[in-house]
C-alpha positions, 0 to 999 in steps of 0.5 A, spaced: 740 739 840 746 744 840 749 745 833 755 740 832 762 744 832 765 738 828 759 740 822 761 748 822 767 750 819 765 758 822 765 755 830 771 759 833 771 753 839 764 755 841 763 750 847 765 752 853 771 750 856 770 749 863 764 745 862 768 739 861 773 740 866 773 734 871 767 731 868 765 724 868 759 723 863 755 716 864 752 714 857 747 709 857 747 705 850 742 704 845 742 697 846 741 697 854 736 702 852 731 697 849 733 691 855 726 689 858 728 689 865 730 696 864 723 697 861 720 693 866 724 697 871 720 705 870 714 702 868 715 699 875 718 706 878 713 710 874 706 706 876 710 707 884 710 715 883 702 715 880 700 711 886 704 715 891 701 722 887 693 719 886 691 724 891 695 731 888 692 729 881 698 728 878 700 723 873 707 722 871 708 719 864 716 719 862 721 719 867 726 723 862 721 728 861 716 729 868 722 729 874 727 735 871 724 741 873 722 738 881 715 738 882 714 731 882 720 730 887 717 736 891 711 733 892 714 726 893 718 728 898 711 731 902 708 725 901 714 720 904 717 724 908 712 729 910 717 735 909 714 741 905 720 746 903 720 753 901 720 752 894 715 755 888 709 750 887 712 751 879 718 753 877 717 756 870 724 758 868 732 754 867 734 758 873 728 757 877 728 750 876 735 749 878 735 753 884 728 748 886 732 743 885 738 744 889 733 745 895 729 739 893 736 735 892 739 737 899 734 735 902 732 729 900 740 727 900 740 728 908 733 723 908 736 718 905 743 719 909 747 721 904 754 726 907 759 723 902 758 726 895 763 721 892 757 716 892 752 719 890 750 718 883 745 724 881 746 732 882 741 739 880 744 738 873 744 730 871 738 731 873 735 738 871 738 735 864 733 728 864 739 724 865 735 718 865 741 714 869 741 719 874 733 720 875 733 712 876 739 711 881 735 716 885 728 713 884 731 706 886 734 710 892 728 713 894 724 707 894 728 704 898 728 709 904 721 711 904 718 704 901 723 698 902 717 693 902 716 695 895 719 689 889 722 693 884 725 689 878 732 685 881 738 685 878 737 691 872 743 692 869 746 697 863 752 698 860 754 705 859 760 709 856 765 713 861 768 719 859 772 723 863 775 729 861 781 733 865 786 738 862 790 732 862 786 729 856 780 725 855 779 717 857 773 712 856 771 705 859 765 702 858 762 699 864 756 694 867 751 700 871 747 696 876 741 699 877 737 694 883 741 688 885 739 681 886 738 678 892 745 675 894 749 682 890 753 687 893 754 693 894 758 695 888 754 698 882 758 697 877 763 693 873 768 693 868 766 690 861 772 687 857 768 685 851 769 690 845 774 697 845 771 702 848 771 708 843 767 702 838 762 703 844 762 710 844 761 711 836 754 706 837 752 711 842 745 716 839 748 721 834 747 727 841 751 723 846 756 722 840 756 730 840 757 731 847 764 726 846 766 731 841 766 737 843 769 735 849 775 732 843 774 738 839 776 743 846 782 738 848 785 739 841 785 746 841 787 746 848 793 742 846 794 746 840 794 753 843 801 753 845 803 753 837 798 758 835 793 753 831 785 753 832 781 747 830 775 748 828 773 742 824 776 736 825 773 732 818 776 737 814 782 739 818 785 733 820 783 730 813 789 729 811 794 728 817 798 734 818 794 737 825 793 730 828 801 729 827 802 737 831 797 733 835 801 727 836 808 731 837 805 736 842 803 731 847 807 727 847 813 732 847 817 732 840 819 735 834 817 732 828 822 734 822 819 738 816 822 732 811 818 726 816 811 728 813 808 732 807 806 739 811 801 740 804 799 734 802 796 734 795 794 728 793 791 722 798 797 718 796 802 724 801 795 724 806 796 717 807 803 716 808 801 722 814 796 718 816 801 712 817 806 716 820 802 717 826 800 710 827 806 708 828 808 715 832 803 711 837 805 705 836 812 708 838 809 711 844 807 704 848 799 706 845 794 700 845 792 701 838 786 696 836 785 694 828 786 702 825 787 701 817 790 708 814 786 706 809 779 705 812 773 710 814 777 717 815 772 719 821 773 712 825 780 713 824 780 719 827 776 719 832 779 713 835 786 716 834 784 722 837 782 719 843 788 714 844 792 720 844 789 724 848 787 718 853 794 719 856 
């Protein structure tokens, strides 16, 4: 897994700031992981594969570790459709492997039907990432067209997290992802979900798809920042006792915070809090929805869910 940024005072903004620009990320938590319809559902799609590819020898296991690098999808391919592509038989390299995929993936979208990009729920990097959405939106799609008499498991549903990250800032949601359908459902493959705050969401994600959601915050405070020449390395130890999150607040939302309204070197927790409060109710000022936020509360969850409703604006 990367190094995290949040836990290296060193990182002079290491991540790569155009990787998340206009990006929207679905991350699936931890509890629809373990539903039994979705494991009903790659079992079923992984004993599909293994019976399709009987006769080329070739046994698939896990549908986040075999389907990245395009073999399968290649010889599927051939086997369905009966298309055999210009491709490497084994693609050893990252670069190798994307360039199979772009292949594989451009083909296939032009057998299935689908011309309108906006629509579709998988691509060369989702995929050669293990996206383990991504490769199941495919595999149902796959199956569908080329064996659409056969029952896959209805009405297989997850919840995922949103994140949408523009120069604009970063917005989450939490959604229903509908992966088969039952009989008498529509066509729309995801629902809003009103039952808990998104940003509760995001911190029950797995340790690595937290990561993910804070070295995007961590870009977006620094390119928010920039403008008044300060760099934000570490997030727990810079914003610990509330004075960047205050420029933070004041840069976004265009104003100037008097020198006198808050301790600019606080030094005891009694000043970090009376910055802390003050940001809460800068926010509050603003028109932000604010959940139950306790200045007092976990410092890491205070910021974070401060941090995302600024920058959610």
């Amino acid at each position: 897994m990367d190094a995290d940024p949040f836990d290296n005072p060193m990182c002079k903004n290491t991540v790569d700031a155009e990787s998340f620009q206009g990006e929207k990320r679905k991350l699936i938590q931890p509890t629809s992981l373990k539903d039994p319809k979705l494991e009903n559902l790659k079992e079923a799609l992984v004993d599909w594969i293994n019976r399709t590819l009987k006769p080329e020898h070739i046994v698939v296991q896990s549908l986040e570790e075999d389907m990245y690098d395009g073999l399968v999808l290649h010889h599927l391919l051939s086997r369905l459709a009966g298309v055999h592509l210009p491709v490497d038989e084994i693609a050893l390299t990252t670069s190798a492997q994307i360039q199979k995929l772009e292949v594989i993936l451009e083909e296939l979208n032009k057998r299935l039907g689908l011309q309108d990009s906006s629509v579709i729920k998988w691509n060369v990097k989702l995929i050669h990432n293990k996206d383990l959405l991504a490769t199941i939106h495919l595999l149902v799609a796959m199956v569908k067209h080329f064996q659409a008499e056969l029952n896959l498991p209805l009405n297989v549903k997850v919840e995922v997290v949103v994140v949408e990250v523009s120069r604009s800032g970063i917005k989450s949601e939490v959604q229903t992802e509908v992966l088969t359908e039952d009989s008498n459902a529509g066509s729309d493959s995801t629902a809003n979900s009103e039952e808990e705050d998104p940003i509760e969401q995001l911190l029950k994600l797995e340790a690595h798809k937290v990561n993910t959601v804070k070295k995007a915050i961590l870009h977006f405070v620094n390119q928010s920042m920039s403008t008044i020449g300060l760099h934000v390395a570490d997030v727990d130890k810079q914003f610990a006792d509330g004075v960047m999150l205050l420029l933070l607040i004041g840069q976004l939302e265009g104003f100037f915070i008097p020198l006198f309204d808050f301790n600019l070197t606080p030094v005891n927790e009694s000043e970090m809090l009376h910055n802390v409060t003050l940001a809460l109710e800068l926010l509050n000022d603003a028109g932000l929805k604010l959940t139950s936020i306790d200045p007092q509360g976990e410092k890491n969850l205070l910021r974070f869910h401060l941090l995302s409703i600024a920058h959610s604006r």
